[in-house]
N, CA, C and O atoms as a Tinker XYZ file with bonds, in Angstrom:
   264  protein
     1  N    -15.629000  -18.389000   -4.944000    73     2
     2  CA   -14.414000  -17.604000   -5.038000    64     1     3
     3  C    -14.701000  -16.311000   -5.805000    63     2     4     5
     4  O    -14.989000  -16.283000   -7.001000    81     3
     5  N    -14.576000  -15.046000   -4.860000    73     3     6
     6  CA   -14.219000  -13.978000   -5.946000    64     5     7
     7  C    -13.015000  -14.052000   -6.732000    63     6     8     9
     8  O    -12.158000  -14.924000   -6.874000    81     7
     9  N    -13.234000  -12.555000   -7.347000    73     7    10
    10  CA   -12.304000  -12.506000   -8.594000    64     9    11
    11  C    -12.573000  -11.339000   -8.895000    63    10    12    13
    12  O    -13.721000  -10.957000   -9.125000    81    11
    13  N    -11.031000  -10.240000   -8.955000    73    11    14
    14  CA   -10.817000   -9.439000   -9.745000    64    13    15
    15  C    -10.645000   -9.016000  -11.011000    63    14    16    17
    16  O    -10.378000   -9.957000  -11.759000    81    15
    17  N    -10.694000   -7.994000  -11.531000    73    15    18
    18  CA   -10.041000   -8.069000  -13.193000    64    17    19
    19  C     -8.820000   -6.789000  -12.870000    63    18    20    21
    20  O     -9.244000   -5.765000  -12.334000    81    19
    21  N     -7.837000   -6.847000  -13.091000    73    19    22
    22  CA    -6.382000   -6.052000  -12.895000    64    21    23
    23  C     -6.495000   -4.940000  -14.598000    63    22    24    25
    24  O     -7.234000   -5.356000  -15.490000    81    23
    25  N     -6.014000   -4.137000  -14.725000    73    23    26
    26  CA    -5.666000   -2.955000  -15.517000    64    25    27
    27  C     -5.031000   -3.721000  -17.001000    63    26    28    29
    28  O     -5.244000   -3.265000  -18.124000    81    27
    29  N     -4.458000   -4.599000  -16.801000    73    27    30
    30  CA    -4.413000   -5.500000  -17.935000    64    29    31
    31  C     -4.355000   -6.415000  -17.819000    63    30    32    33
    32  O     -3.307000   -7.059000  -17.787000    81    31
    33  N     -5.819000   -6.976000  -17.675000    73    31    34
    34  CA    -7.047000   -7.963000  -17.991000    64    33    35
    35  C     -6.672000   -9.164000  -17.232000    63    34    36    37
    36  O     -7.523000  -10.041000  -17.076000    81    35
    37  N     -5.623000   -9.286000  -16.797000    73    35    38
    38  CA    -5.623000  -10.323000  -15.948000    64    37    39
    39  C     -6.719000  -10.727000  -14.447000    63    38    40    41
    40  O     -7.068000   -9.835000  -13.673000    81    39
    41  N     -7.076000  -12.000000  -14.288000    73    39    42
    42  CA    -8.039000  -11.628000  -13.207000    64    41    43
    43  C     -7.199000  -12.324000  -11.735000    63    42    44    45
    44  O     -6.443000  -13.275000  -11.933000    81    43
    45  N     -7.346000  -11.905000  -10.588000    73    43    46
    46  CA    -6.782000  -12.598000   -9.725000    64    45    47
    47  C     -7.768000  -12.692000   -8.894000    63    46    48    49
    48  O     -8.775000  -11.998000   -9.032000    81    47
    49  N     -7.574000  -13.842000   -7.594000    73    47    50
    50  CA    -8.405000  -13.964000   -6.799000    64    49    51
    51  C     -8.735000  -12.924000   -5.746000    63    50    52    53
    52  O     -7.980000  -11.952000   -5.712000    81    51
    53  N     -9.656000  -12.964000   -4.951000    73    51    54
    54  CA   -10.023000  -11.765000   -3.680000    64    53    55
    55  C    -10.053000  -12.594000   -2.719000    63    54    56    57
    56  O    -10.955000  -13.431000   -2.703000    81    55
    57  N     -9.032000  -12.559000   -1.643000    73    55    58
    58  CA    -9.288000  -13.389000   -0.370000    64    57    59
    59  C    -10.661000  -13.118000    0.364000    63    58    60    61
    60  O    -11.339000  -12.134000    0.068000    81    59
    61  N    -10.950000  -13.802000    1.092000    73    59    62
    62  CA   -12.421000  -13.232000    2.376000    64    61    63
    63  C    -11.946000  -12.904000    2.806000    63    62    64    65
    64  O    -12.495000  -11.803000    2.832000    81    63
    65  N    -10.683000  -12.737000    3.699000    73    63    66
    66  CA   -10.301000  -12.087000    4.841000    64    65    67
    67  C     -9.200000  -11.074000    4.114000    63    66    68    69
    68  O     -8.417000  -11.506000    3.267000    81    67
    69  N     -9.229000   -9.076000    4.714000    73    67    70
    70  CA    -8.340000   -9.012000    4.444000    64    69    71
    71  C     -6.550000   -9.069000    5.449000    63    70    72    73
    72  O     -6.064000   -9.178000    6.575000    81    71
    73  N     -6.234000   -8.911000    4.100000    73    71    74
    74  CA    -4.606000   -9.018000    4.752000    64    73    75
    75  C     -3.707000   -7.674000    5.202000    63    74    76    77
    76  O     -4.131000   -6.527000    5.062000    81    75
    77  N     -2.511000   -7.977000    5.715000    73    75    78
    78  CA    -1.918000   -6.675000    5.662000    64    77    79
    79  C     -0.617000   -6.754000    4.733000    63    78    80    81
    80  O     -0.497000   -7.931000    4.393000    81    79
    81  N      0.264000   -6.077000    4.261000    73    79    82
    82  CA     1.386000   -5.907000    3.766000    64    81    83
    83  C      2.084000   -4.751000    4.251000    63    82    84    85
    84  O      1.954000   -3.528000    4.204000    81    83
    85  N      3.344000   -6.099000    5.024000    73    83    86
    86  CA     4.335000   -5.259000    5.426000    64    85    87
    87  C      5.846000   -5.122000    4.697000    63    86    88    89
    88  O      6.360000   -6.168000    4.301000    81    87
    89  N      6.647000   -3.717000    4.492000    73    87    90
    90  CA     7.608000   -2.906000    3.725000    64    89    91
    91  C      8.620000   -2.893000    4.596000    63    90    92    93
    92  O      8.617000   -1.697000    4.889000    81    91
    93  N      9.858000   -3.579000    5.487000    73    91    94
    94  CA    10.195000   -3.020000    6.170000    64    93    95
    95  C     11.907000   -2.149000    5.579000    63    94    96    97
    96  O     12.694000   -2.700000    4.810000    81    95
    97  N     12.072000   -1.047000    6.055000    73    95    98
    98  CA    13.047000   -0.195000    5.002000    64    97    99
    99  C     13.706000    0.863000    5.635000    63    98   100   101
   100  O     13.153000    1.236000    6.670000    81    99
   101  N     14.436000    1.287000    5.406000    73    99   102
   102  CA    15.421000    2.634000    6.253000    64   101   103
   103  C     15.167000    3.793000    5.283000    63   102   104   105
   104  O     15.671000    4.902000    5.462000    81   103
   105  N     14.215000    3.443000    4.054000    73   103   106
   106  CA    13.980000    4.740000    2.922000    64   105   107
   107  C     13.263000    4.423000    2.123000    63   106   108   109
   108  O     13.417000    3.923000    1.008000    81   107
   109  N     11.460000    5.052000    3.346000    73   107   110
   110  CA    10.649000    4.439000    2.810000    64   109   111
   111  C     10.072000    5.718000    1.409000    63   110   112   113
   112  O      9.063000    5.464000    0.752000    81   111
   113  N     10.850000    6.942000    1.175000    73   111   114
   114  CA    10.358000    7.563000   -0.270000    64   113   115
   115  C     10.895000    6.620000   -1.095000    63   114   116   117
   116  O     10.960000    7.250000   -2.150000    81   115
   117  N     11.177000    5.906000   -1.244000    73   115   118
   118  CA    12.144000    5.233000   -2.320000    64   117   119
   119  C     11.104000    4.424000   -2.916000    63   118   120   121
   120  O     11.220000    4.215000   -4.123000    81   119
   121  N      9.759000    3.750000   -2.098000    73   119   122
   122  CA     9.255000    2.990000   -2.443000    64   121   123
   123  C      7.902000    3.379000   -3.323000    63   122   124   125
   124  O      7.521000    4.452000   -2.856000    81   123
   125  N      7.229000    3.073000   -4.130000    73   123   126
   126  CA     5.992000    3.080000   -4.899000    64   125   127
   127  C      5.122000    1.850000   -4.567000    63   126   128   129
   128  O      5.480000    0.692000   -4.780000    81   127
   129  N      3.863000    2.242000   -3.987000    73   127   130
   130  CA     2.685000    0.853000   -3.871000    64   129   131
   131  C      1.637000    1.214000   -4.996000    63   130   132   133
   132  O      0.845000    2.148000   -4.876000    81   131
   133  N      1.711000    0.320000   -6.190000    73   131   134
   134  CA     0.869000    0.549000   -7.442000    64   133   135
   135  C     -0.711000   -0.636000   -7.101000    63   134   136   137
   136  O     -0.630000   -1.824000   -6.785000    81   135
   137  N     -1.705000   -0.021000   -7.249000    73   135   138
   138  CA    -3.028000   -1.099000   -7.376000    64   137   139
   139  C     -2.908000   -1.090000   -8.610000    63   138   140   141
   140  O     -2.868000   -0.053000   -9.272000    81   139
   141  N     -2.816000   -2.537000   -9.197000    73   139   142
   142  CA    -3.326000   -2.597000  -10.050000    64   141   143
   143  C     -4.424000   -3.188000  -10.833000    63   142   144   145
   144  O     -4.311000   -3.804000  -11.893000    81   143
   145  N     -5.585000   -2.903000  -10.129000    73   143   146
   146  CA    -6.937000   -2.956000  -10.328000    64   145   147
   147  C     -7.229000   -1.116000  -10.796000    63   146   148   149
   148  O     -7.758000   -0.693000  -11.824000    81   147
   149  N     -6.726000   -0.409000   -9.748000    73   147   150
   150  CA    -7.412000    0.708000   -9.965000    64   149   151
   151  C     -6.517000    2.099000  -10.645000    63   150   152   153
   152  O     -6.972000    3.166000  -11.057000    81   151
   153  N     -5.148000    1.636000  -10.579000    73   151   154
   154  CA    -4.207000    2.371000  -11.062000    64   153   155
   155  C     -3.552000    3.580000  -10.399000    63   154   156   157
   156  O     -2.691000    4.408000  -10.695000    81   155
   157  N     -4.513000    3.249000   -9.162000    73   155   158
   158  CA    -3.852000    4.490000   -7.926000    64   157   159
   159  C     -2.381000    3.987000   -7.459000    63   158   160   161
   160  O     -2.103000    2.791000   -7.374000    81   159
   161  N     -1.453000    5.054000   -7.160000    73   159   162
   162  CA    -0.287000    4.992000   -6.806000    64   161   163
   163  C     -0.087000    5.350000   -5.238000    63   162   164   165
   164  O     -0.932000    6.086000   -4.727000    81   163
   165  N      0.763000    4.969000   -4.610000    73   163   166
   166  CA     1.177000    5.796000   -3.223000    64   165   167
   167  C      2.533000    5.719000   -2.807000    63   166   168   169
   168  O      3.032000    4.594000   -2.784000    81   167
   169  N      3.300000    6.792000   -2.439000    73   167   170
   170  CA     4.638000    6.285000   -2.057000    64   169   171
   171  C      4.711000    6.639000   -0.517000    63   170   172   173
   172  O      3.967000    7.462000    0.015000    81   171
   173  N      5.737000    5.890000    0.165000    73   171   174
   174  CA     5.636000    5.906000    1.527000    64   173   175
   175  C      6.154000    7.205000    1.786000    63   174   176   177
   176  O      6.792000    8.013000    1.112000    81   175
   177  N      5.558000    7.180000    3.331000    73   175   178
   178  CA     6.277000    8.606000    4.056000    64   177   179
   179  C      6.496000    8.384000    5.417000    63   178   180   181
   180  O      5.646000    7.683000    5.966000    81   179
   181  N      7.740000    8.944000    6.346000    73   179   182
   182  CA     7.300000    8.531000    7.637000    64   181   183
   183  C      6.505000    9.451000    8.603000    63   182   184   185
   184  O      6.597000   10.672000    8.485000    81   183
   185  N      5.704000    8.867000    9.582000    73   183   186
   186  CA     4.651000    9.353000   10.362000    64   185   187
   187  C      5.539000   10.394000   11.478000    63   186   188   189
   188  O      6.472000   10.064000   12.211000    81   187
   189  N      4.886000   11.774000   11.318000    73   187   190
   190  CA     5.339000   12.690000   12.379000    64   189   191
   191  C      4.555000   12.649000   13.532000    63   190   192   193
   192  O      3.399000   12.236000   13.437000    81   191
   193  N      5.103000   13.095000   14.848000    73   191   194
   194  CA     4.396000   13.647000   15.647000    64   193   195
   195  C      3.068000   12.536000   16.292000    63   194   196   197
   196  O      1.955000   12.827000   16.730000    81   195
   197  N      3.584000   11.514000   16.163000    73   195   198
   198  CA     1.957000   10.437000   16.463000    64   197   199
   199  C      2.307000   10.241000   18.215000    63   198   200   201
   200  O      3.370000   10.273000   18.835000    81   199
   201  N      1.144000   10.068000   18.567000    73   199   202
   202  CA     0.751000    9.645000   20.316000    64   201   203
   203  C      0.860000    8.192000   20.253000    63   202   204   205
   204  O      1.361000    7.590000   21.203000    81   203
   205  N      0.503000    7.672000   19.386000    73   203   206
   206  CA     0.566000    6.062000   19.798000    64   205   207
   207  C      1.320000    5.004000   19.760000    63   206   208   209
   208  O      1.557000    4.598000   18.622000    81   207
   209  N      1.770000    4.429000   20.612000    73   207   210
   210  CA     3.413000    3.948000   20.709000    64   209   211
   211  C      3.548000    2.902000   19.580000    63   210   212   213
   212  O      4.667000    2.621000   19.149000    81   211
   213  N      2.174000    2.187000   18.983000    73   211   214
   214  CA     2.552000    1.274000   17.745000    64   213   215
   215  C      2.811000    2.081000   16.638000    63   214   216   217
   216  O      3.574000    1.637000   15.780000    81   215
   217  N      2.175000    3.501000   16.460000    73   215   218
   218  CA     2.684000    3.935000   15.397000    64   217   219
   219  C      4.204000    4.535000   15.377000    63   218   220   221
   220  O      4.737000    4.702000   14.280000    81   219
   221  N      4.600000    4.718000   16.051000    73   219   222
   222  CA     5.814000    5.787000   16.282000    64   221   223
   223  C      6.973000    4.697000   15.378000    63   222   224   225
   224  O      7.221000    3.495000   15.465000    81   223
   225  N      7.429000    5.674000   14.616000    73   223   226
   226  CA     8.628000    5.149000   13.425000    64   225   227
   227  C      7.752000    4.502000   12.224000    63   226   228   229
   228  O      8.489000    3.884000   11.456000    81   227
   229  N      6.312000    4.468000   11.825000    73   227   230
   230  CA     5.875000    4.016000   11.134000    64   229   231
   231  C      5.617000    4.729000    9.903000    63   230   232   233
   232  O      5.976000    5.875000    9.633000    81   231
   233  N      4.813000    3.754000    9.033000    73   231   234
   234  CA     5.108000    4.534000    7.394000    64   233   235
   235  C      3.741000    4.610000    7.260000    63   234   236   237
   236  O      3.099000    3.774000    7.897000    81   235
   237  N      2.930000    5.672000    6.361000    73   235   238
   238  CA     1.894000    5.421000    5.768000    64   237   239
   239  C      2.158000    5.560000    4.366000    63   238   240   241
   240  O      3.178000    6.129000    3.979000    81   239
   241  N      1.542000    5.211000    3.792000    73   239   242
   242  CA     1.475000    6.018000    2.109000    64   241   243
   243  C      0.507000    6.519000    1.660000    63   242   244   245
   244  O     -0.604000    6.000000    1.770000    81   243
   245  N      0.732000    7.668000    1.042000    73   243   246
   246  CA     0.118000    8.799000    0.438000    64   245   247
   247  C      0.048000    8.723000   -0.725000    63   246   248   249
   248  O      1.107000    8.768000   -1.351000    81   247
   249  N     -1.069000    8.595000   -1.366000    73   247   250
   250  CA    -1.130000    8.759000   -2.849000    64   249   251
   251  C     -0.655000    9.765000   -3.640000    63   250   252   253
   252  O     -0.577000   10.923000   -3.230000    81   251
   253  N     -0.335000    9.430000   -4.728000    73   251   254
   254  CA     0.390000   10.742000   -5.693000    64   253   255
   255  C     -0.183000   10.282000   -7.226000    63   254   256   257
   256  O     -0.715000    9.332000   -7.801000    81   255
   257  N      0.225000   11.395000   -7.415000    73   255   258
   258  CA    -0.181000   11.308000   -9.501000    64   257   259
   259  C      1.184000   11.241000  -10.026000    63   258   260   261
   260  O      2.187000   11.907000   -9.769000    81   259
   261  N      0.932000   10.126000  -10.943000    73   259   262
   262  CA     2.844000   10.409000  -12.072000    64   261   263
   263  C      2.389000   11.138000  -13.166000    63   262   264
   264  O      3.178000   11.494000  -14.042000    81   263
């Protein structure tokens, strides 16, 4: 079993496989995705202008600094 260490010291496990996490929301600025292993932030945004019919109405997130 891996194992992380988190920003305060807690350790959690690392799956083998990764996963996805899904947000679903009508206001996705509203939201903040914090790592907290690495302390990077991202808040959602929705996707303009995409060709591909799974993305269309979808969110990515963009990192930001507080």
């Amino acid at each position: 079993m891996k194992t992380r260490v988190l920003k305060d010291g807690r350790i959690v496990e690392e799956l083998e496989v990764a996963r996805q996490l899904w947000i679903k929301t009508r206001c996705p600025d509203k939201w903040l995705l914090l790592d907290m292993e690495t302390g990077e932030q991202y808040t959602g945004r929705k996707t303009e202008g995409t060709q591909d019919w799974e993305r269309v109405n979808a969110i990515e997130w963009k990192r930001v600094e507080y």
